[in-house]
C-alpha positions in Angstrom: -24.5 -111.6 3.2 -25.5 -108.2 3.0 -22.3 -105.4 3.0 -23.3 -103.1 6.4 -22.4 -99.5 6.0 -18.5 -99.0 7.7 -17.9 -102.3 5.1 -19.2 -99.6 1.7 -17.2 -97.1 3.1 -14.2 -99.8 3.0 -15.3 -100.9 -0.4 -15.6 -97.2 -1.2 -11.9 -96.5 -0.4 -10.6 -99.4 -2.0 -12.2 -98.4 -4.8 -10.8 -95.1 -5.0 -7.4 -96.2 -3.8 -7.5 -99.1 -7.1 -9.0 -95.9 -9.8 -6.0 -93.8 -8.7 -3.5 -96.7 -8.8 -2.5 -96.2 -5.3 -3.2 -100.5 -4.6 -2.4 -103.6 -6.0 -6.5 -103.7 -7.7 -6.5 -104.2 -11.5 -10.1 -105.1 -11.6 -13.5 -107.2 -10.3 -14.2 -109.8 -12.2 -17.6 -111.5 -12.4 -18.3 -115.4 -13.5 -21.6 -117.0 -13.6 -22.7 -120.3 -15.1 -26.1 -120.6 -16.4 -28.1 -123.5 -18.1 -31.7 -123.3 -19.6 -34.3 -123.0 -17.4 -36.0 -126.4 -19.1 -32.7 -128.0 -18.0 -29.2 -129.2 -19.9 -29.3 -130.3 -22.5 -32.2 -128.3 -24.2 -31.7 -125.9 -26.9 -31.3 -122.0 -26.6 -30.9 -119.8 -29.3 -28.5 -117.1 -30.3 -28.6 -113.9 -31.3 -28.2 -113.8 -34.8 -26.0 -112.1 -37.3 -25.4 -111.6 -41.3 -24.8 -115.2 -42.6 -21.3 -116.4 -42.8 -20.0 -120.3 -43.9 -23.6 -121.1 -44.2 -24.9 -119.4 -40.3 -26.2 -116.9 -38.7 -24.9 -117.8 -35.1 -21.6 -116.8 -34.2 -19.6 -119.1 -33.3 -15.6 -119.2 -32.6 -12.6 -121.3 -30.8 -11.8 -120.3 -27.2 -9.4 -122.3 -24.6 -11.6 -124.3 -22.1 -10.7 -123.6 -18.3 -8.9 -126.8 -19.0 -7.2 -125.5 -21.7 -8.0 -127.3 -24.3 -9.5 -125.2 -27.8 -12.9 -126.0 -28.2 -15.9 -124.4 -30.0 -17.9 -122.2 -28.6 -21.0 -120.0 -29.3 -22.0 -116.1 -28.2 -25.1 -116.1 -26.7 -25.0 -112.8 -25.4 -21.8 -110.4 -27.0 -20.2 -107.5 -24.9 -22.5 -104.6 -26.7 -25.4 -106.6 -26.0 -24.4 -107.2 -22.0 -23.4 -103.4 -21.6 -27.5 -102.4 -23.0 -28.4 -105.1 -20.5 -26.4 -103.2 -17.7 -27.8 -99.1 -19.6 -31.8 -100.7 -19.4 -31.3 -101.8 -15.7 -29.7 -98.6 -14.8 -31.9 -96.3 -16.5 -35.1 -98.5 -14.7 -34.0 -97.3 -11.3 -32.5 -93.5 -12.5 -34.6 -91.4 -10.3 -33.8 -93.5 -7.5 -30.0 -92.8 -7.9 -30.5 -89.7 -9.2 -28.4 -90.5 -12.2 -28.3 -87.7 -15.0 -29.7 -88.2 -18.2 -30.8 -87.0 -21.5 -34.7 -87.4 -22.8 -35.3 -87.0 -26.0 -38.7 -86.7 -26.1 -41.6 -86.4 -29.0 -45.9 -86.2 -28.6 -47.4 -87.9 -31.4 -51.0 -87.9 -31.8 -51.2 -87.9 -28.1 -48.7 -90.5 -27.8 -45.4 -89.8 -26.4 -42.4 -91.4 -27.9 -38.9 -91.1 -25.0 -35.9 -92.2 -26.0 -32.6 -91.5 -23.1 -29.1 -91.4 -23.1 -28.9 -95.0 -22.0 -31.2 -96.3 -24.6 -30.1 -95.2 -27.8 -27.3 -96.5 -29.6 -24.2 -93.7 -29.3 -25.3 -92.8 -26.4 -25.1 -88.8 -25.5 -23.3 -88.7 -29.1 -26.5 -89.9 -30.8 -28.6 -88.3 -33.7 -31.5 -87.9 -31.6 -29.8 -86.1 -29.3 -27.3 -83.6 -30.4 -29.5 -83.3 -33.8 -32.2 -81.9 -31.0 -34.0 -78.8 -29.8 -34.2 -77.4 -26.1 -36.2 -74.8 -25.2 -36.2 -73.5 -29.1 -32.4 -73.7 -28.9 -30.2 -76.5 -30.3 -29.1 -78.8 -28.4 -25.2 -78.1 -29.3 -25.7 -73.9 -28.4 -27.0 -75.0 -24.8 -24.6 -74.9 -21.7 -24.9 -79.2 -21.5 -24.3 -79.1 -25.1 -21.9 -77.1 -25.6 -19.9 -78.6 -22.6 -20.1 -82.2 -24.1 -18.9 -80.5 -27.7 -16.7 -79.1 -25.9 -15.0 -82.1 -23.8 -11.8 -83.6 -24.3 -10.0 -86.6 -23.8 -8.1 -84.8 -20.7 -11.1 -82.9 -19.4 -14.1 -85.0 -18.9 -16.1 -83.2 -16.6 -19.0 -82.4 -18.8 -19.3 -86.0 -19.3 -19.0 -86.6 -15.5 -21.8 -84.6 -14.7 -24.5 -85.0 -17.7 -23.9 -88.3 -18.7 -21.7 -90.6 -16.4 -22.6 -93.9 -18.4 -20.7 -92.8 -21.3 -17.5 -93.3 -19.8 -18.0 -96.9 -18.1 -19.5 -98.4 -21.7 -17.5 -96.0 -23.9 -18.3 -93.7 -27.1 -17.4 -92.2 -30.1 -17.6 -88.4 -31.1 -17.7 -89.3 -34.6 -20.7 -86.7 -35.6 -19.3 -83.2 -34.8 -16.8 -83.2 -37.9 -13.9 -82.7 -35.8 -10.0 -83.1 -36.8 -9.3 -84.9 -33.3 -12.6 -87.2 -32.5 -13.4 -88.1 -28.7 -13.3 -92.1 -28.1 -13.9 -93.3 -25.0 -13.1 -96.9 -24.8 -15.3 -99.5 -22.2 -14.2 -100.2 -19.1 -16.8 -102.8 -18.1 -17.6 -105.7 -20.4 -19.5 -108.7 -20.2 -20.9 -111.5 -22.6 -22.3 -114.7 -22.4 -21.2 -117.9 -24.2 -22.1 -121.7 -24.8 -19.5 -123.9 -24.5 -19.0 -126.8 -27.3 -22.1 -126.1 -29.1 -24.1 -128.6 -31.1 -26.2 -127.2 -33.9 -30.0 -127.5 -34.0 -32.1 -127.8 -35.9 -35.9 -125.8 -36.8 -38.2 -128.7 -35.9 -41.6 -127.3 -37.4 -42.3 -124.5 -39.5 -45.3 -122.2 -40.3 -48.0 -124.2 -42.2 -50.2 -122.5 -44.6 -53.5 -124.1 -43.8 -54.9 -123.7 -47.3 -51.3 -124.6 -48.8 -51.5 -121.0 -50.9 -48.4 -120.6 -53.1 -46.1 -117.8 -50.7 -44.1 -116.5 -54.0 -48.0 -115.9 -56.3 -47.7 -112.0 -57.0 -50.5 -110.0 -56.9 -51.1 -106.3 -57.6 -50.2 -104.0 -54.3 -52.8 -101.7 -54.8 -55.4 -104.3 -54.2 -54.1 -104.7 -50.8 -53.3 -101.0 -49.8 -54.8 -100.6 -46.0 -54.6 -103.8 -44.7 -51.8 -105.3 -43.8 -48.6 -105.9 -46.4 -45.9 -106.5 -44.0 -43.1 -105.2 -46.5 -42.5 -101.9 -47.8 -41.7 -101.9 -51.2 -41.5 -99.9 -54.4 -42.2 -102.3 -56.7 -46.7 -102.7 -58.1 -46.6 -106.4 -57.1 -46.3 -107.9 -54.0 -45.7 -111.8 -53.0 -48.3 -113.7 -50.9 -45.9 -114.4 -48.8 -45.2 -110.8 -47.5 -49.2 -110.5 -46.8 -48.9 -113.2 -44.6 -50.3 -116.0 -46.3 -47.7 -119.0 -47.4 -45.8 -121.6 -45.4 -42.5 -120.0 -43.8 -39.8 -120.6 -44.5 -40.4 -121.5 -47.8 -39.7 -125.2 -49.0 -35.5 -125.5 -49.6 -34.8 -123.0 -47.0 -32.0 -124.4 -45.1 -33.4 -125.0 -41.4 -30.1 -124.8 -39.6 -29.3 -121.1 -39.4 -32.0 -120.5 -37.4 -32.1 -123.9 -35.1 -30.6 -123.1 -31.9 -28.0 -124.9 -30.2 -27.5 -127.3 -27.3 -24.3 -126.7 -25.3 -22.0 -128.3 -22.6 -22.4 -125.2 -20.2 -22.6 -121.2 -20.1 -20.4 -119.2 -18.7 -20.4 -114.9 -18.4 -17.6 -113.8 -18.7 -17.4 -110.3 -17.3 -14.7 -107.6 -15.8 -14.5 -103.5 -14.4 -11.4 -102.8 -15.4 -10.1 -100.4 -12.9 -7.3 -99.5 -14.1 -9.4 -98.1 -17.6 -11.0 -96.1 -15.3 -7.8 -95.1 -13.7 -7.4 -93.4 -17.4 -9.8 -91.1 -17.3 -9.0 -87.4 -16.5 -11.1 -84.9 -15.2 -10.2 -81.2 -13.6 -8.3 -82.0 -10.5 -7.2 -85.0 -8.5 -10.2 -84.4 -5.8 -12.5 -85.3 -9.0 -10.1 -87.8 -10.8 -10.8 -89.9 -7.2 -14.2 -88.9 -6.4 -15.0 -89.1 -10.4 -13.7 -92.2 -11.0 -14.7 -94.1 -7.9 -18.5 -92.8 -9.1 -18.1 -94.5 -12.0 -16.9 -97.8 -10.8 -20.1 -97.7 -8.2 -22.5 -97.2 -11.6 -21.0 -99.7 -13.0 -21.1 -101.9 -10.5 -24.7 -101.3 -9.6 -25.6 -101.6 -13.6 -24.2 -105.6 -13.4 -26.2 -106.1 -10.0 -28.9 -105.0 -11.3 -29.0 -106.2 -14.8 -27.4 -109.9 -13.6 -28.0 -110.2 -9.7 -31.4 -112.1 -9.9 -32.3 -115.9 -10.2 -31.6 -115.7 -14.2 -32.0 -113.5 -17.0 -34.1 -113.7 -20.1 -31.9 -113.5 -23.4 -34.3 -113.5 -26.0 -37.4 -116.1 -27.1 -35.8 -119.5 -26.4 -33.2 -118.3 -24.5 -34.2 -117.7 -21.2 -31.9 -119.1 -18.2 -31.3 -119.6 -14.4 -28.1 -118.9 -12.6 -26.3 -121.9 -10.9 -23.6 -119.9 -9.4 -21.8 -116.4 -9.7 -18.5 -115.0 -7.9 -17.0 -111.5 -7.9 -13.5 -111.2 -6.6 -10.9 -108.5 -6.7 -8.3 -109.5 -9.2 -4.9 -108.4 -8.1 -1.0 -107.7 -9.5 0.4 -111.6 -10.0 -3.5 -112.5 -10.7 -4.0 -112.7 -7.3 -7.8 -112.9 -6.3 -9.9 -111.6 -3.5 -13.4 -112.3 -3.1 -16.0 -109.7 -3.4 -19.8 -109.9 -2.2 -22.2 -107.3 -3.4 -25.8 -107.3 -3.8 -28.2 -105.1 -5.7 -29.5 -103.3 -2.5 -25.5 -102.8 -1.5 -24.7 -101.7 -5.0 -27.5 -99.1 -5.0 -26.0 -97.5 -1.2 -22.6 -97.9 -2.7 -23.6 -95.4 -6.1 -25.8 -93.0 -3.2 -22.3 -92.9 -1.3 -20.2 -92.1 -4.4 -22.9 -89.7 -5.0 -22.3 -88.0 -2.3 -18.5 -87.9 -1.9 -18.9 -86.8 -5.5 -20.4 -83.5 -4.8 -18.4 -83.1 -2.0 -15.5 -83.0 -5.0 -17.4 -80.6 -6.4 -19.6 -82.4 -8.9 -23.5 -82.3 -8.3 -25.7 -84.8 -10.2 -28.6 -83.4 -10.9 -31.9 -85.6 -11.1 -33.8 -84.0 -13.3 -33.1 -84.7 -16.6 -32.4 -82.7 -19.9 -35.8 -82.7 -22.1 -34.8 -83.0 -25.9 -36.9 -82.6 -28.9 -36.6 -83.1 -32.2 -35.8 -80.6 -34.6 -38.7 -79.9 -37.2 -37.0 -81.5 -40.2 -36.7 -84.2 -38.0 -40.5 -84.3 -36.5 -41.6 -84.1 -40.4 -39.6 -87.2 -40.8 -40.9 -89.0 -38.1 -44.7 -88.1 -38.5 -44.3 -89.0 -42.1 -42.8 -91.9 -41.5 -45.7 -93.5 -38.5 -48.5 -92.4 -40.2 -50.3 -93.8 -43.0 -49.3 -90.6 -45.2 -45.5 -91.3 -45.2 -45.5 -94.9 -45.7 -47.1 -94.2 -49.1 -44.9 -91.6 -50.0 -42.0 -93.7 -48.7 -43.4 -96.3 -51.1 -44.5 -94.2 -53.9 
């Protein structure tokens, strides 16, 4: 049922009323179960990590809703949700007229764009505060200088250049300061597989021709077309050209063999009352400010998770059987909530607007970085044929 208009302006106070701790609203939560689109019981694979006790899945021990310990696997962890939630927002930006950051680099006619929402630390990344603006660094221009410049009891500059920061949370860590700005989450998300069973890989690569993949042959030879490694050394395997059966014979095929599970369950909470903790310049913004926030953030998880299922990863790709948001409350009281995409996009034009009226524009058009020369050395050496041999020589 879709929310009309005088129901977001409701949702809009009690929003604001929650991120200024004036009601009994600690947070939304949001549970879904999935399964795998070919069904239950079919495999889906996990993202995988450095190997530990003899995998590369992570699994742990969690209590069941019927509280009982049992194993469980990530399938999707809480950094991995929040890009989900960055990537959906920063698909529809124009339309919500979000502020950003481009970094932005021509290439032999090829333009690489990286945002704010794309790259790892966010507005605090290398790209970006290493970059160039008009011929002026990034960190001597009035956005620059007004992020430097923020602290953890005036956020403004964050507010108005780069909201998402403060619903997925950063770390100043680069700008060699004594006191560093952290901003921790207030929306998280993951997915997880319930009482996993371990897989395992059911076919591998066949080398028609059955060529050794470890037989070493000089590099030079192959210079120019196609070695898939970089590597210092003047002999190369087989097996990094391409040719040989992979995995290789004795490689365990566990690690890599997906898992069937019992169910999957997200897992995922606004914390309203993190919100609550950010300050900005005056009450009229802490409300309007934070209320903003809790629309973006909203509208990221619509968009990101409000379709008919989601695509993890190859193998991994899943339909929704059922979803609920609800208000939780003091005494873990709960409320339901029902928000589509379409009323999660009105709700962040409405915040938008009430935001302004605080006294904080958005403004659309976003700030065009470039990278510094060192920088655009490093990266045309790096993609063109040039730098890969001097990287290798």
């Amino acid at each position: 049922m879709a929310v009309h208009m005088a129901d977001l302006d409701a949702l809009y106070e009690r929003l604001a009323a929650a991120v200024t701790l004036q009601s009994d609203d600690a947070a939304i939560r949001i549970r879904a179960e999935y399964e795998p689109q070919a069904g239950p019981g079919a495999k889906v694979f996990p993202p995988t990590y450095m190997e530990s006790n003899g995998t590369r899945y992570h699994f742990e021990r969690r209590w069941s809703p019927e509280g009982t310990p049992v194993e469980v696997v990530v399938l999707d962890s809480y950094q991995s949700q929040a890009n989900r939630c960055e990537a959906a927002l920063d698909r529809v930006a124009d339309r919500l007229r979000l502020p950003r950051i481009l970094w932005r680099f021509e290439l032999d006619g090829n333009v690489l764009e990286l945002s704010n929402l794309s790259v790892p630390h966010r507005s605090r990344d290398a790209y970006i505060i290493h970059g160039i603006v008009g011929g002026k660094k990034f960190g001597e221009t009035e956005v620059g200088k007004a992020l430097n410049d923020a602290t953890d009891s005036s956020l403004d500059a964050y507010l108005a250049f780069s909201p998402t920061d403060l619903i997925y949370g950063f770390w100043d860590s680069w700008q060699g300061k004594r006191t560093q700005l952290r901003i921790a989450r207030s929306y998280t998300s993951e997915m997880i597989g319930w009482q996993p069973e371990r897989g395992r890989r059911a076919a591998i690569k066949i080398d028609p021709l059955v060529l050794p993949a470890e037989y070493e042959v000089n590099r030079s030879d192959w210079q120019g077309i196609g070695e898939s490694k970089k590597s210092k050394s003047q002999v190369t395997t087989l097996s990094n050209l391409g040719y040989g059966t992979n995995p290789k014979a004795g490689t365990p095929q566990d690690e890599f063999g997906g898992v069937a599970v019992r169910s999957i369950s997200r897992l995922g909470v606004l914390s309203l009352t993190g919100l609550a903790r950010l300050r900005f310049r005056d009450e009229a913004v802490n409300r309007a400010g934070r209320t903003a926030l809790a629309a973006l953030a909203l509208a990221g998880d619509r968009l990101a998770f409000g379709g008919a299922g989601i695509h993890l990863r190859s193998g991994s790709d899943l339909v929704l059987r059922n979803e609920s948001l609800e208000w939780v409350q003091r005494g873990a009281r709960t409320e339901p909530l029902e928000l589509s995409r379409d009323d999660a996009v009105q709700l962040v034009d409405l915040a938008r607007e009430r935001l302004a009226a605080a006294g904080v524009a958005w403004q659309a058009e976003p700030v065009v970085v470039s990278p510094s020369g060192p920088l655009a050395e490093v990266i045309r050496n790096v993609l063109t044929a040039r730098g890969l041999d001097d990287a290798e020589g």
